[in-house]
N, C-alpha and C positions, 0 to 999 in steps of 0.2 A: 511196446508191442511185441517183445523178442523176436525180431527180425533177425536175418542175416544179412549186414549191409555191405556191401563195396561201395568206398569214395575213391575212386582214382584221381590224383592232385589235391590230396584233402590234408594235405599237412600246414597251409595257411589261408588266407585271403577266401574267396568263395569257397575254397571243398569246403575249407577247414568249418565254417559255419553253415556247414550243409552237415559234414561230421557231428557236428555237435549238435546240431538240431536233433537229429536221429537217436543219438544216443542218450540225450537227455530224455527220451518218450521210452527207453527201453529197450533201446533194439540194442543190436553186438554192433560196433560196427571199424572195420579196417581199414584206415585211411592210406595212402600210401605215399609216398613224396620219393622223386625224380632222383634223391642223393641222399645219402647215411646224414648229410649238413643238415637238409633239409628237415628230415627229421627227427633230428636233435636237438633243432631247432624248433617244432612243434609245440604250442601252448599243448598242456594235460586238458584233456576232457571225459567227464562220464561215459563212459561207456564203451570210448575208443582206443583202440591199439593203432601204432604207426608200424609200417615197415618201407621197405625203399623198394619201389619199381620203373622200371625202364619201360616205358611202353612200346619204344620202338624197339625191343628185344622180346621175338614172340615165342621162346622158350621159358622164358621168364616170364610174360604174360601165364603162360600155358600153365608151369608150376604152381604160380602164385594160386590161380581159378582153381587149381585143383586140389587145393588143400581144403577149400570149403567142404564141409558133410552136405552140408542144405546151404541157398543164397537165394534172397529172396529180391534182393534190389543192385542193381549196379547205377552207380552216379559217374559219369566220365568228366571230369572238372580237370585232366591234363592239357596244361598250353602254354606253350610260349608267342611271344611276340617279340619280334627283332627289326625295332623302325629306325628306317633308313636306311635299314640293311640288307630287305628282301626284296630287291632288282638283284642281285648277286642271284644267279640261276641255285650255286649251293646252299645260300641261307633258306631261298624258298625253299626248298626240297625237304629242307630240314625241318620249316616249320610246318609244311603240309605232313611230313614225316610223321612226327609228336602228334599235331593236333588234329588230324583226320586219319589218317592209316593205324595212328595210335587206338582212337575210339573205335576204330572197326577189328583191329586184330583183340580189343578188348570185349567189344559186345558177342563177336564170334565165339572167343573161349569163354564165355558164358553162359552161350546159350544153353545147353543141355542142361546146366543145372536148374538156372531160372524155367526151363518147362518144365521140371520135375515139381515147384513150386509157384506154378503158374504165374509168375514172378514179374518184374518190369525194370526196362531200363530208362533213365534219364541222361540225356546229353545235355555238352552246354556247348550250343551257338551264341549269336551276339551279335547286335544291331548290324556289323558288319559282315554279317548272314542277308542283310536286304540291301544294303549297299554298299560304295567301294570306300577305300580308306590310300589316296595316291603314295603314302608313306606304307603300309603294310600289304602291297599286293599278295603276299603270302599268307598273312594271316587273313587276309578278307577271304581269298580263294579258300582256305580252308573251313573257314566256319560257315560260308555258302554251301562247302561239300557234308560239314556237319547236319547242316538243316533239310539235302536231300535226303543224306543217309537214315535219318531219322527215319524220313518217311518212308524210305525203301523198305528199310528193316521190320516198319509197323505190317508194311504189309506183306513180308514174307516171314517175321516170325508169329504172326496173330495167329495160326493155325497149332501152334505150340504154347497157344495160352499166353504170351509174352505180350505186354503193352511196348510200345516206346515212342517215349517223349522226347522234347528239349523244352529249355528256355533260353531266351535270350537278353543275356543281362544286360541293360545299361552302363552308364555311367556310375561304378560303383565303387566307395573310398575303400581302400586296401592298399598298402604298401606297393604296389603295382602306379599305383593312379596319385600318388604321396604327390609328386612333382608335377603334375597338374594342378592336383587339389590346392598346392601352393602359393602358383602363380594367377596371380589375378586375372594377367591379359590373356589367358587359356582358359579359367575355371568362369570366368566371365560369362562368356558364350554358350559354355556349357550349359550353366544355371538358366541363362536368359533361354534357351530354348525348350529346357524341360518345365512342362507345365507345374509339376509339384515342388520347381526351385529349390530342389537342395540336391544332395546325391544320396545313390542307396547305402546301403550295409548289405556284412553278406547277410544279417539275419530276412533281411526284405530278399533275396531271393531264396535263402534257405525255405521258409515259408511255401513258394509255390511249386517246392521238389516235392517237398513235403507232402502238400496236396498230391501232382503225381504221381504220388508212389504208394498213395493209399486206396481202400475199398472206395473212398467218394468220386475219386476218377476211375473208376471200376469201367464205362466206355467212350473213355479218351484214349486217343493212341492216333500217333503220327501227327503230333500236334508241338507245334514251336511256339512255343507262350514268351510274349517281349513283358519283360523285367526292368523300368527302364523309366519311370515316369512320366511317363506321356512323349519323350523326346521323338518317338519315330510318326506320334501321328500331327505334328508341328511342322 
């Protein structure tokens, strides 16, 4: 399509097959990963360039955004998750920091270019956007605050031509999920409650950014799509 794409967190696990979805159809697209590791560590893909950004550094946000000529999509796929560890007042801070204040100091310095290209953005919420998780009160509180922002944002940047979405991914196998995937008496539960019995890949969510970010959702906007096999309506 030769788009101009931003993946923020797209140097593995979900961006990285959001990356690469995009860039196999043709688009440019810049994925970025959280440390020089990270992205050194990045599998090669068609299409895609890696570089290293700090989301919670928003001079660095600001530079990155501003190198673009034209951007036609932003993907926000930055997050961490620190279980057991966010009762710590500092861990939450940290991960509401990254994963919500991250996506907003990113959609902000983007927006001007995406209305110059009547452009869209996609976030990523996650089931724990509708409910709680007693081991990640920080990461639940922030992909709740992802799934507002979403909609705030549709409805203050729609007048700029800007869409924005999220999805909300499931249970999905990635180096993140390895030590569940693992364990029986975890992966167990899991399975037995998702109706389609297995787990995703990123390509099953890449798929419906995909859609969001094309002419076919042309009027969707402020809309959180579960990604997830049936698990949230079980």
């Amino acid at each position: 399509m030769n788009r101009d794409v931003l993946v923020v967190g797209g140097t593995g696990g979900i961006g990285w097959g959001i990356a690469q979805r995009f860039g196999a159809d043709g688009d440019r697209v810049l994925a970025t990963g959280a440390s020089g590791r990270e992205v050194e560590a990045a599998r090669p893909a068609e299409g895609v360039s890696f570089e290293v950004l700090d989301v919670r550094d928003q001079r660095a946000v600001d530079a990155l955004v501003g190198r673009f000529a034209t951007l036609d999509v932003v993907v926000n796929c930055a997050g961490v998750i620190r279980r057991g560890m966010e009762h710590d007042p500092a861990v939450f801070a940290e991960v509401i920091d990254i994963n919500l204040n991250g996506t907003m100091r990113v959609c902000a310095a983007a927006r001007t270019r995406l209305a110059a290209r009547r452009g869209c953005i996609v976030n990523t919420a996650s089931m724990l956007s509708f409910f709680g998780g007693g081991l990640v009160p920080g990461y639940s509180a922030s992909k709740g605050g992802v799934a507002q922002l979403t909609k705030s944002l549709a409805i203050a940047y729609a007048d700029d031509g800007i869409r924005v979405n999220a999805i909300a991914p499931g249970w999905i196998a990635t180096p993140l999920t390895q030590a569940l995937q693992d364990d029986a008496a975890r992966s167990g539960p899991i399975l037995a409650r998702t109706p389609m019995k297995r787990w995703g890949t990123p390509a099953d969510v890449a798929g419906p950014v995909f859609f969001l970010a094309s002419a076919d959702a042309a009027f969707v906007t402020g809309a959180v799509v579960p990604v997830d096999g049936g698990y949230l309506i079980t």
